[in-house]
C-alpha positions as CSV (number, residue, x, y, z in Angstrom):
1,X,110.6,80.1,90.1
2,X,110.2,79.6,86.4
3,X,107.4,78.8,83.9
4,X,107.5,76.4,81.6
5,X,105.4,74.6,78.7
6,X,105.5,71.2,77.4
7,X,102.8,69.8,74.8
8,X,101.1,73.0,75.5
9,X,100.6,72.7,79.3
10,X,102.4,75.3,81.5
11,X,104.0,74.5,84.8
12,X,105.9,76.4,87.9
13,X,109.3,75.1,88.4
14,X,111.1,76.0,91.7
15,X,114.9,75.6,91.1
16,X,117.6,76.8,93.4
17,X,119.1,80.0,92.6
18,X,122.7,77.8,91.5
19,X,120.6,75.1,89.8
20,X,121.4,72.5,92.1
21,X,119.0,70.1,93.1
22,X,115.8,68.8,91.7
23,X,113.4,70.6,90.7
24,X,110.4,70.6,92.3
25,X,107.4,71.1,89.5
26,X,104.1,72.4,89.6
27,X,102.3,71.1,86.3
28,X,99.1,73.0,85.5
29,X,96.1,72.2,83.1
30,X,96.7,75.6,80.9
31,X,98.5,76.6,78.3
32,X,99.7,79.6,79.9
33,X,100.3,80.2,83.9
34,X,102.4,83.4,85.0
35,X,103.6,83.4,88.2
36,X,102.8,86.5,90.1
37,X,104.2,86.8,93.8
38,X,105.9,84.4,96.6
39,X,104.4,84.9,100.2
40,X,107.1,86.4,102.0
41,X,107.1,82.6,104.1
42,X,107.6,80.8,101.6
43,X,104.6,78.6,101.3
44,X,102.3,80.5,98.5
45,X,102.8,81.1,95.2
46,X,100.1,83.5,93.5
47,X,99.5,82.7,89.5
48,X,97.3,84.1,87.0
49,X,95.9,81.5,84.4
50,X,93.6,81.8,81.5
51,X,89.8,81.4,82.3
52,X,88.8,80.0,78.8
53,X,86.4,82.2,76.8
54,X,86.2,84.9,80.1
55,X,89.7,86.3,80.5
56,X,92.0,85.8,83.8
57,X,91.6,84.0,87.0
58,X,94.0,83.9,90.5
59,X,95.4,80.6,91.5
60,X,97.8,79.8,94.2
61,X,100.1,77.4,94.8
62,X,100.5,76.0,97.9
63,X,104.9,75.0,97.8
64,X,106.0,71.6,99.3
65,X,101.9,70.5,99.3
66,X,99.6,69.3,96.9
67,X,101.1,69.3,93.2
68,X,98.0,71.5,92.2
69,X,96.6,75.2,91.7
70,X,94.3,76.0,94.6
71,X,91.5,79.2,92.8
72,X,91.8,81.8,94.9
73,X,89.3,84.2,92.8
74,X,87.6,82.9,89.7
75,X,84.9,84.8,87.5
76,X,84.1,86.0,84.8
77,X,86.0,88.9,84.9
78,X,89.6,89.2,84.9
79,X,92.0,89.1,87.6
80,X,95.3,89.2,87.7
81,X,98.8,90.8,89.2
82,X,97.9,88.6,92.9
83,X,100.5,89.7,95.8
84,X,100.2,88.8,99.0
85,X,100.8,91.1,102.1
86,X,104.0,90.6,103.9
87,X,102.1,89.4,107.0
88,X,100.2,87.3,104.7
89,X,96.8,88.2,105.8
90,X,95.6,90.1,102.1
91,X,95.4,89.5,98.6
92,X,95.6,92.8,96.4
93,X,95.2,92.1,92.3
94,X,93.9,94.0,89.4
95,X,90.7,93.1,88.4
96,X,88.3,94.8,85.7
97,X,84.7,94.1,87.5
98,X,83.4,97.4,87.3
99,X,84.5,98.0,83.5
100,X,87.7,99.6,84.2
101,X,91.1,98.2,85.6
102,X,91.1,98.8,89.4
103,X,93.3,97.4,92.2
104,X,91.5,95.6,95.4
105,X,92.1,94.2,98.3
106,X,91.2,90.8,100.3
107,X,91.8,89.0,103.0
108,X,94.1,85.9,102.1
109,X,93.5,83.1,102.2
110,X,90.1,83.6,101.9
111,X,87.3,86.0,102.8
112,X,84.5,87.5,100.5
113,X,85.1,91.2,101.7
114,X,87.0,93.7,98.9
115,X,88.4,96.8,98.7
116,X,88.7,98.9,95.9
117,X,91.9,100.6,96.7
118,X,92.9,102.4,93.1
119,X,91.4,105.0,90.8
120,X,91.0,103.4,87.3
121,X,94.0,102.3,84.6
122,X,96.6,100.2,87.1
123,X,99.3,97.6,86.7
124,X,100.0,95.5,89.3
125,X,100.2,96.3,92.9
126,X,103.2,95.7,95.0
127,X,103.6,95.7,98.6
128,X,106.2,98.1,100.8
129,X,108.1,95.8,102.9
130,X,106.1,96.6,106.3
131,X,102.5,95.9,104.6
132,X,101.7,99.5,105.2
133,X,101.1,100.5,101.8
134,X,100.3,99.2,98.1
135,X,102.1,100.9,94.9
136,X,100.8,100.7,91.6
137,X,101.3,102.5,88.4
138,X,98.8,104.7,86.1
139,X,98.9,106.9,83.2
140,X,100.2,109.6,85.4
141,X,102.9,107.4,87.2
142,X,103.2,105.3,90.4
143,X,101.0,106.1,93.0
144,X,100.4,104.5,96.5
145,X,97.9,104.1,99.1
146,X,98.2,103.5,102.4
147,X,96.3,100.1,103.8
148,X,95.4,99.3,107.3
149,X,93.7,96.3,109.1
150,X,93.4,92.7,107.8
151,X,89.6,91.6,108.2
152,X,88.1,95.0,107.5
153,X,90.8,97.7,106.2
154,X,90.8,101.0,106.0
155,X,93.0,102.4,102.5
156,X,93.9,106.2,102.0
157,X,93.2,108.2,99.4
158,X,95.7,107.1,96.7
159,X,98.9,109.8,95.9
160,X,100.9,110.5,93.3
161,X,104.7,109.7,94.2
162,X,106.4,109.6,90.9
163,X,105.4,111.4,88.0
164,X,106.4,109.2,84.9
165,X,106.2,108.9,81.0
166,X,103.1,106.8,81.2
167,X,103.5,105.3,84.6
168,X,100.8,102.5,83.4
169,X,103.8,99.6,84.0
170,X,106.7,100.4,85.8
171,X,109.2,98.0,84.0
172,X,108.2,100.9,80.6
173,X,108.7,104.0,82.3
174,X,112.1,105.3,81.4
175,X,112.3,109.0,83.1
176,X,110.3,109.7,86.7
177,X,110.3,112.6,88.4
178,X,109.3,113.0,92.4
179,X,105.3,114.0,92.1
């Protein structure tokens, strides 16, 4: 998946991973789109895109279907960082409703219940492979919480796992040390 502009529209390109083929484009209506997270079938993509004048907003992208963004959570705060569970039955995503940044949780594809999972200042969540628990970085380093249930969930109190320089993203910690 790439991202791509042209006369200041952005688009999702799917290209194969030895750029044979065609293409397969996803043109959007913004001037910026970042792609997120890939369902683990295949069939989602999860993009954050500018909500003029009120920040971020979560769009999907449903691959193969329609050649447009589907909102998944639109307000007027800002959301961002979507990833979809491995079974693909939640949403988690930053989002700064209560002043602060804060990971929740949803049920995907839709559902109006949420869970704040995270204590305040996150980056994105990402998913361990079984779905069992969310990671997520802060000022003191990467913590995780463990996540049960798909309509109604149940998430741990968040630990500490690795202690890190500023933890806030992971890509700009350079030392860690097991918490």
């Amino acid at each position: 998946i790439i991202g791509t502009a042209d006369m200041g529209r952005a688009s999702v390109e799917i290209i194969q991973a030895d750029a044979s083929g065609t293409p397969e484009v996803y043109p959007t209506k913004f001037d910026r789109t970042y792609v997120n997270s890939w369902s683990r079938d295949g069939r989602t993509i999860v993009v954050t895109v500018p909500h003029v004048g009120m920040g971020w907003d979560l769009m999907t992208i449903e691959v193969g279907g329609k050649k447009e963004l589907t909102p998944f959570l639109a307000t007027k705060f800002e959301e961002s960082y979507g990833s979809i569970s491995p079974d693909g039955k939640l949403m988690a995503y930053v989002s700064n409703e209560t002043g602060l940044t804060q990971v929740y949780v949803r049920p995907f594809p839709r559902g109006d219940a949420k869970w704040q999972v995270s204590p305040p200042s996150v980056s994105g969540p990402i998913w361990s492979t079984d779905g069992k628990r969310l990671y997520f970085g802060t000022t003191q380093g990467v913590m995780s919480v463990t996540i049960a249930g798909t309509q109604a969930i149940t998430a741990g109190e968040p630990q500490l796992v690795l202690k890190g320089n500023n933890g806030a993203q992971g890509e700009s910690c350079v030392t860690f040390e097991l918490a």
